[in-house]
N, C-alpha and C positions, 0 to 999 in steps of 0.2 A: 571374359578372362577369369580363370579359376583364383581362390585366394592362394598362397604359398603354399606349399607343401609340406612345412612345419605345424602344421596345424593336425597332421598324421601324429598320432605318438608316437610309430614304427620309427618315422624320420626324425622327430623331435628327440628324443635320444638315442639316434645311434650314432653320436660320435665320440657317446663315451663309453672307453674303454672295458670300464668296468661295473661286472653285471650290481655290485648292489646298486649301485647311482641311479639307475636304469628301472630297479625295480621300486627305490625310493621313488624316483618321478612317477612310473605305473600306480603307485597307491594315491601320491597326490592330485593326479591330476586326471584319472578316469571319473571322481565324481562330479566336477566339472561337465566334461566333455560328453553329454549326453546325447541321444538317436536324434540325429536330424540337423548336428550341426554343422556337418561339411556342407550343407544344402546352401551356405549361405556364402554364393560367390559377389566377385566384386559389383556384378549389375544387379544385384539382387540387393544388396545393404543400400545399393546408393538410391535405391527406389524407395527403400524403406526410411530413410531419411528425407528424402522428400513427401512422404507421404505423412511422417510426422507434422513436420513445417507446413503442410496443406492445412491439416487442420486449423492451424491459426493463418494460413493467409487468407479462408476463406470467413473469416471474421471481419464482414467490410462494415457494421453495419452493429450495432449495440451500446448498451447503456450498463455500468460493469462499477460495482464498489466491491475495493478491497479495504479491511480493515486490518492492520497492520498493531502486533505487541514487538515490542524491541527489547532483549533483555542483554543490556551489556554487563556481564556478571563480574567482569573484572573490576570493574568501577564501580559496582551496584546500585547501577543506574538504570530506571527503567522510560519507556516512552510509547503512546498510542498515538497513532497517525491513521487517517481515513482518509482515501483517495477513491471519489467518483469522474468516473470518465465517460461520456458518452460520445460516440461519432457514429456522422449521418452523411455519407459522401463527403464532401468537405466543408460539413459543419464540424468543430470541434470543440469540445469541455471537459475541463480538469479540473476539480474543484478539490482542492485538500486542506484537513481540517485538523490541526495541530493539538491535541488536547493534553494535560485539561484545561488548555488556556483559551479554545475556541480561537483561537486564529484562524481564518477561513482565508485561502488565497485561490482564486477563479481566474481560471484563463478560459476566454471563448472566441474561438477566429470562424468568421462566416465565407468561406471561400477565401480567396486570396487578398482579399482588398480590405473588407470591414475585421474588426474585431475588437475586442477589449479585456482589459485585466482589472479586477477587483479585491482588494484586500478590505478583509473586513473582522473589529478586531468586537467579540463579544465574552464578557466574562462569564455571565453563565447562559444558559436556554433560554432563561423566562426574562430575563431583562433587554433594554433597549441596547444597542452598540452602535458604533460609525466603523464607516471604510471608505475608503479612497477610489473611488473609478478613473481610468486613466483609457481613452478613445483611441483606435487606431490599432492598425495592423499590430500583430503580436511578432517578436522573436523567434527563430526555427525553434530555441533552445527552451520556451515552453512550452513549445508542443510538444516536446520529444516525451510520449507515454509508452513504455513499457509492458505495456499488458500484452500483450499478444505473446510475451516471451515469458510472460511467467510462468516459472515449472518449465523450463526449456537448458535458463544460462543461470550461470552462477551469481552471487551478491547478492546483497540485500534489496528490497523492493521499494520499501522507504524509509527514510526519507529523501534520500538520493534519488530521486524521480526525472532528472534531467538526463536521461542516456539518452542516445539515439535508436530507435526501435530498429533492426536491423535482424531480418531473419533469417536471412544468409549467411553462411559463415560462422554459426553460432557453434556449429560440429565441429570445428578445423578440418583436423584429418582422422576422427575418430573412427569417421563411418570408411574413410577410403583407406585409411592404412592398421590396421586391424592388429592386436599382437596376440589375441586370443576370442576365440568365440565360443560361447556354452548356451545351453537352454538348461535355464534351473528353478528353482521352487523358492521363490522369495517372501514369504509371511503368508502362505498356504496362493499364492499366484504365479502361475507356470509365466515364466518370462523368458527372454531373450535376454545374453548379457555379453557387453560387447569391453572390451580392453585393450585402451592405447596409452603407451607411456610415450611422453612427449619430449622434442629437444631438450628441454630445460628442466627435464628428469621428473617431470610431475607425471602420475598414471591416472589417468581420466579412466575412470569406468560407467558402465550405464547399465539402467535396467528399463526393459520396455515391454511393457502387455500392447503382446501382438492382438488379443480381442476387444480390445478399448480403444478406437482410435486408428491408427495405434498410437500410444502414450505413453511417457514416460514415467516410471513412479519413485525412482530413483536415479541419483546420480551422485558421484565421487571424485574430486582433483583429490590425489594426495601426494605428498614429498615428506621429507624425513620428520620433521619437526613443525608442519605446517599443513592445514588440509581444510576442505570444503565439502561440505557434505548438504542434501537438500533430497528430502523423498515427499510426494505428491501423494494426497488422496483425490481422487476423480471425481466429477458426478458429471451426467448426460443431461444435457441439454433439448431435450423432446421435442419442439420445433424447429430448429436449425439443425436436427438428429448431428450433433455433435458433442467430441467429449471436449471437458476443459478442469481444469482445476478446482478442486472447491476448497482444500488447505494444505499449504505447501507450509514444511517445516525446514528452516536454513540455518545450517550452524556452521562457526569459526571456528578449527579448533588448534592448542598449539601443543605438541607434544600430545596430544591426544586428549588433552582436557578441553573444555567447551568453554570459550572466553564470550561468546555473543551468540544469540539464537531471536529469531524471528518468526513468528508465525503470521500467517498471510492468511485470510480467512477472504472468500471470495461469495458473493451474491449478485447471480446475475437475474437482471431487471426484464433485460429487454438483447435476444443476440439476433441478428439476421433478419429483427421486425420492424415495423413502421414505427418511427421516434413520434412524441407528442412535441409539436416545434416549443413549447414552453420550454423545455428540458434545458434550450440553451437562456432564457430568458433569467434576468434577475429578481425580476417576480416570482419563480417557485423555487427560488433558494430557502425558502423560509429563514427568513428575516424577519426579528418583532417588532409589532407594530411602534410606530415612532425611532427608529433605528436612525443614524441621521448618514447620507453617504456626500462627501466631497467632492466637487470636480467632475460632477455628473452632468453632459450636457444639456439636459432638460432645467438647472438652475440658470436665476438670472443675477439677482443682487441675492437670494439664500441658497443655503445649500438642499438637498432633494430630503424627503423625509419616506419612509414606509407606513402608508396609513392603516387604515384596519383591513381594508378587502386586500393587501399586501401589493399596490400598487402602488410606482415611484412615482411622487407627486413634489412640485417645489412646496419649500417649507412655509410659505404666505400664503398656498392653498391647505394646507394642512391645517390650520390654526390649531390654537389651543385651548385648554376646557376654560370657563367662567373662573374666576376663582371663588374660594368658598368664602360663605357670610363668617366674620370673627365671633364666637363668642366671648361678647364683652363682660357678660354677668363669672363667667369662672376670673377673668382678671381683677374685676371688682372685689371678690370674693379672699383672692388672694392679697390685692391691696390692705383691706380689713382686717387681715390676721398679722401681716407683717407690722402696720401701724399700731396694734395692740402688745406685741410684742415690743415694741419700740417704747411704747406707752410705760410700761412696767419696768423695763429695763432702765430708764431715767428715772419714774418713781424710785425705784431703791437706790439708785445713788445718791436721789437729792436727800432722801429721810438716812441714810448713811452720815452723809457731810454734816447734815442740821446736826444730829446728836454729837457729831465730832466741838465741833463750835460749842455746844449745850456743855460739854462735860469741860 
């Protein structure tokens, strides 16, 4: 089925009567509507839509940090947030890392049955911290990770990381009911750019390199006083020969000023290849040695410690160092001074007093 017929300028305006309106629209909208874009009917956008969405459904299988600047400008408040996620069939790990206060929070579910969640709170790098282990199946609501969809849907990535990952539907009706399509030159990259203005009067636009992917490197909600904006830089992934993100730029704006923006910088580990099963283990979180974690079922009467080879061991096998010999000679040392001091300090009061008496 062909798109409308409004996508002709002939028919696009001719039902207005008069020629300058006609010729006004002819000047705006021929640079737009460049060679090749009637080619793109209704079966044609909707393959291309899912061919987008392919690329991320076929990410069964990867180890992926994103690090995350949050700049809410209104408030002039700033925030880094680091979110590592690896999945391995239905292994899964989330580990995000609050800074700069090191609050680390790990979610890891092993199929359906085991799994566990870890909070662990460290002030800085090099020093020891405690966290909390708690055993047992995890909630849907922390696994809901979001990467698959970044650079796809709109909002912020984090700290808000409890969405449901859902890659359906992420288009609405952008790709099936179309109000405009061009092929145009976006920052020296020949694109696809497709335009739907929605019930509720917002105009979702997109821009997609058909050679990448295909990918999207842009995209736009906007309404009067209120808008979303978010463009992609790429990079290719050479064993899993796919493209994916490497920094997405997301900004708020109101009235056209920029109240909040985000940058998502992405490093990928491992996409499409055989995981090291440690990945989900709490032994290569690095954790400092002697770190202490609670409610870990490997304790009995103590709680678990990290020793030096970064293995959870109970705190009765961990011991601790000797303590050191005192020295007694620098106390002795300091005794001697203070009692000479004392010494002299009561000499002059008593030869004070005498002469008082004497005169």
């Amino acid at each position: 089925m062909s798109l409308p017929k409004g996508f002709q300028l002939t028919t696009l305006f001719k039902k207005s009567p008069n020629p300058r309106v006609f010729l006004i629209g002819l000047i705006l909208f021929t640079p737009c509507q460049l060679d090749g874009a009637e080619k793109w009917n209704a079966e044609k956008l909707q393959s291309l839509e899912q061919e987008i969405l392919n690329q991320r459904k076929k990410m069964t299988s990867f180890c992926i940090t994103v690090d995350c600047n949050n700049n809410f400008i209104s408030s002039k408040y700033q925030a880094n947030h680091q979110l590592k996620v690896a999945i391995d069939g239905k292994k899964i790990l989330m580990e995000k890392i609050i800074l700069p206060s090191k609050m680390r929070e790990i979610y890891v579910q092993n199929g359906d049955v085991s799994g566990y969640s870890f909070r662990f709170f460290q002030t800085n790098s090099d020093k020891k911290g405690r966290g909390t282990f708690k055993e047992g199946p995890l909630n849907k609501e922390d696994l809901n990770i979001p990467v698959r969809t970044l650079g796809i849907s709109f909002g912020r990535f984090l700290p808000s990381t409890h969405k449901a990952e859902n890659l359906d539907g992420l288009f609405g009706d952008l790709f099936k009911k179309p109000d405009l399509i061009s092929e145009v030159n976006l920052d020296g990259v020949n694109c696809l750019k497709i335009t739907h203005k929605r019930e509720n009067g917002f105009v979702d636009e997109i821009w997609i390199d058909l050679s990448r992917g295909p990918s999207i490197i842009k995209r736009e909600l906007v309404a009067d006083r209120y808008s979303l904006h978010f463009s992609n830089d790429l990079q290719y992934h050479e064993p899993s020969r796919l493209w994916f993100v490497k920094t997405r730029t997301f900004e708020i704006r109101s009235k056209g000023v920029v109240s909040e923006m985000e940058t998502a910088t992405v490093t990928i580990h491992s996409l499409n290849q055989t995981l090291d099963p440690k990945v989900f283990e709490v032994e290569s979180m690095n954790l400092s040695p002697g770190s202490q974690i609670d409610e870990h079922p490997l304790k009995s009467s103590f709680p678990v410690i990290v020793n030096d080879d970064f293995k959870i061991v109970p705190a009765d096998e961990y011991g601790s160092p000797e303590p050191e010999p005192k020295d007694r000679s620098k106390w002795w040392g300091r005794a001697a001074v203070t009692s000479g001091i004392l010494a002299l300090l009561f000499g002059a009061r008593f030869l004070r007093n005498r002469r008082k008496q004497e005169s």
